[in-house]
C-alpha positions as CSV (number, residue, x, y, z in Angstrom):
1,X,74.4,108.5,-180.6
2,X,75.9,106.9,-183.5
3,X,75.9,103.5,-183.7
4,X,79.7,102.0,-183.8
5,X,80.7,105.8,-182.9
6,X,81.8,107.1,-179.4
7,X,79.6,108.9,-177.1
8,X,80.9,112.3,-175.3
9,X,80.9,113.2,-171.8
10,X,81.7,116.5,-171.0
11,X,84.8,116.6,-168.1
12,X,81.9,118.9,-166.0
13,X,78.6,120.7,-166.4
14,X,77.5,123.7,-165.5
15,X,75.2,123.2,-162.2
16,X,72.3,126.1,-161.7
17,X,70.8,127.1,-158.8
18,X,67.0,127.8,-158.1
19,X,66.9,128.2,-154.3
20,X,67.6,128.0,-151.2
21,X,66.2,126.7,-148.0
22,X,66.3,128.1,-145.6
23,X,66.4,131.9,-147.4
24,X,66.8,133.6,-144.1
25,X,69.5,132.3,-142.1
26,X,69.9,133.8,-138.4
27,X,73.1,134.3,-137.3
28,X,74.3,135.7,-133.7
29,X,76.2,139.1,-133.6
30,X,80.0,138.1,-132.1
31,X,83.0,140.7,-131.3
32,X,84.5,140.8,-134.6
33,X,81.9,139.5,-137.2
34,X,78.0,137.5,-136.9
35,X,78.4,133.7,-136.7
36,X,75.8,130.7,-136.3
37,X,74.8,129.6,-133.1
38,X,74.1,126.2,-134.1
39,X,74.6,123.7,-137.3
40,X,72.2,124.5,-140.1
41,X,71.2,122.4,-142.6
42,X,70.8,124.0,-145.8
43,X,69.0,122.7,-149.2
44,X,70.2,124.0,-152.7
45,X,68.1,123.4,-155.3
46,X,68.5,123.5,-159.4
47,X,70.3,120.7,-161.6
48,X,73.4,119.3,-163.0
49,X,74.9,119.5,-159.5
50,X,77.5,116.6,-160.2
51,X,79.1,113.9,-157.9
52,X,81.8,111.6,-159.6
53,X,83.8,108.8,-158.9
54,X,87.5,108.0,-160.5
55,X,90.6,105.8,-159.1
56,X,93.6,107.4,-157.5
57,X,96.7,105.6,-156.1
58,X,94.6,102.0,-156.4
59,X,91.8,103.8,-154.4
60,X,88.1,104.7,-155.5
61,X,87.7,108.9,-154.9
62,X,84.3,110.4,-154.7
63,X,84.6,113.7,-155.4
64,X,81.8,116.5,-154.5
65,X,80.6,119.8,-155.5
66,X,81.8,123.1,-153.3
67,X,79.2,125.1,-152.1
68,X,79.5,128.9,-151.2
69,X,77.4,131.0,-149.2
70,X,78.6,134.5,-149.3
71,X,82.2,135.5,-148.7
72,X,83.0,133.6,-146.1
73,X,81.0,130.1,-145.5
74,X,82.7,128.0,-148.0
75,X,81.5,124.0,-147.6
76,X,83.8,121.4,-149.3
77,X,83.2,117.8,-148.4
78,X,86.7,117.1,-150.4
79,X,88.3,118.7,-148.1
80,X,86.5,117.8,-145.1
81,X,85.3,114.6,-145.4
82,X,83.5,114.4,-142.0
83,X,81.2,117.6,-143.5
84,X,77.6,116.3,-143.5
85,X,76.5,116.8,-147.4
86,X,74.4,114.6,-149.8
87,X,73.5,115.1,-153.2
88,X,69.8,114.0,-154.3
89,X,68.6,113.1,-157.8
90,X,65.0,114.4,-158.8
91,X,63.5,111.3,-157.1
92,X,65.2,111.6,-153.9
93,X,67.5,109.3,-154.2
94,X,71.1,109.4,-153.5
95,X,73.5,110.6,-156.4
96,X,76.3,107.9,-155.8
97,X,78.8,109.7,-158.5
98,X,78.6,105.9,-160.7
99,X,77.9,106.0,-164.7
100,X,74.3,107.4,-164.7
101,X,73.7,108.0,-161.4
102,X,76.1,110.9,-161.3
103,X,74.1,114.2,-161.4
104,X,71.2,115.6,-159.1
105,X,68.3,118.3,-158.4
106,X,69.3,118.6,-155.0
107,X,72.4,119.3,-152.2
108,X,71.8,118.8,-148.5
109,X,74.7,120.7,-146.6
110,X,75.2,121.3,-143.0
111,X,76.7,125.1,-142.5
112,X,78.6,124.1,-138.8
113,X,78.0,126.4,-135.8
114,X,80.2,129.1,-134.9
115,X,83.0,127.7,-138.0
116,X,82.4,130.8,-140.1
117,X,82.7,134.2,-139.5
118,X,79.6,136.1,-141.5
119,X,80.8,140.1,-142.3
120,X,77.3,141.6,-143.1
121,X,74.1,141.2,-142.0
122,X,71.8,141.0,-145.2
123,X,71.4,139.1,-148.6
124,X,74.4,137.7,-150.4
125,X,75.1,135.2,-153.2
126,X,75.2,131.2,-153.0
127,X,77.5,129.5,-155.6
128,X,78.0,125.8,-156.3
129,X,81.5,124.5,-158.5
130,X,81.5,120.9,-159.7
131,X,84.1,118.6,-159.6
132,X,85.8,117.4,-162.8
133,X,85.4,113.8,-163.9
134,X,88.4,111.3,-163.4
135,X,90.0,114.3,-161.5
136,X,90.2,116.0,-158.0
137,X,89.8,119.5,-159.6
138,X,86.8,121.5,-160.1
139,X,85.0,122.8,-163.2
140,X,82.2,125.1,-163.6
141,X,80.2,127.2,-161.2
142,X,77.4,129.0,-160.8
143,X,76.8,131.9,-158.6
144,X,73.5,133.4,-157.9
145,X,73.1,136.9,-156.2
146,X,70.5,137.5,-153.3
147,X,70.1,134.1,-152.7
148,X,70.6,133.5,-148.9
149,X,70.0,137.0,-146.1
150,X,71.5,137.0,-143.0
151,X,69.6,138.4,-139.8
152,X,70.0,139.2,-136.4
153,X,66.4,138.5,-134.3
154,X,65.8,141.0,-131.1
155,X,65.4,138.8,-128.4
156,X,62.0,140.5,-127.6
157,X,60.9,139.3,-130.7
158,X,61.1,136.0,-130.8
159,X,58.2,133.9,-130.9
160,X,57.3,131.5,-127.8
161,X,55.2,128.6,-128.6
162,X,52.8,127.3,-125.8
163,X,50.8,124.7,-128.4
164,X,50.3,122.7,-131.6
165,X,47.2,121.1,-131.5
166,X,46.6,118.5,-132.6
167,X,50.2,116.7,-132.0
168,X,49.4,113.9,-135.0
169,X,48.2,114.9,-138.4
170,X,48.0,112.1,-140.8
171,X,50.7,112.6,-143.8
172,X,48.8,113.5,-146.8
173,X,47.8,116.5,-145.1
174,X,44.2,118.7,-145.0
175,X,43.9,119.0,-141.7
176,X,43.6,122.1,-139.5
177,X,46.6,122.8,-137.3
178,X,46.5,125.3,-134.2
179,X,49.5,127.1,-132.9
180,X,49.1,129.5,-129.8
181,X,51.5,131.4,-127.8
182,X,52.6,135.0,-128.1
């Protein structure tokens, strides 16, 4: 930085994506497609995933990045602004789209039930497109294959859980825990 000189801030960055949580996602199979029997909350991890804030008709707009699961689960919380997403910085904290606080590590999505109709079973690609600053576009993605599989479970396969002992554990971990059923 220069002193008396300007400093550049690119319009958007490129986000990247290191995971996903959950990896397997299982989805019901329906008449025409698979869907989601109930809302999933999703984490996407990497960096640069970028919130921002700019003024539009007198009004302060927060503008959010698009996530993509596949073909067909597409989450935009510009578009739906009751959709349940949050964007965390490396320490956890909420990415507020202000001048430094503006980028983060982490997006917390909720995938609604039943909303999206899922072709395939089996892995597909997750892809997250920023917004642009000072605008209610978007600028660069990322997309990364085999990130996310979808899977049917046979109904006699499906875990039952008769106990977790013990019921408390203290938070910094180390103890033993016992889970029984069949």
């Amino acid at each position: 930085e220069l002193s008396d000189g300007y400093t550049y801030i690119p319009s958007t960055l490129t986000p990247e994506i290191t995971d996903v949580t959950p990896e397997i996602i299982q989805v019901e199979a329906g008449t025409a497609s698979y869907y989601l029997p109930e809302d999933l909350m999703i984490a996407i991890h990497g960096s640069d995933f970028m919130v921002t804030t700019y003024e539009s008709d007198g009004k302060s707009v927060k503008s959010y990045p698009k996530v993509q699961i596949g073909s067909n689960i597409i989450l935009n919380k510009n578009a739906d602004p009751d959709l349940d997403m949050v964007v965390l910085n490396e320490n956890g904290s909420e990415v507020d789209g202000s001048i430094g606080n503006d980028t983060g590590t982490k997006i917390l999505v909720t995938i609604p039930a039943s909303e999206f109709g899922i072709d395939s079973l089996g892995r597909t690609y997750a892809r997250v497109t920023n917004p642009l600053r000072d605008d209610s576009g978007y600028g660069f993605f990322t997309q990364e294959s085999d990130m996310v599989e979808f899977v049917t479970v046979d109904e006699n396969s499906v875990p039952h859980i008769t106990s977790v002992s013990p019921s408390v554990v203290p938070l910094e971990g180390g103890d033993t825990i016992t889970v029984e059923g069949s």
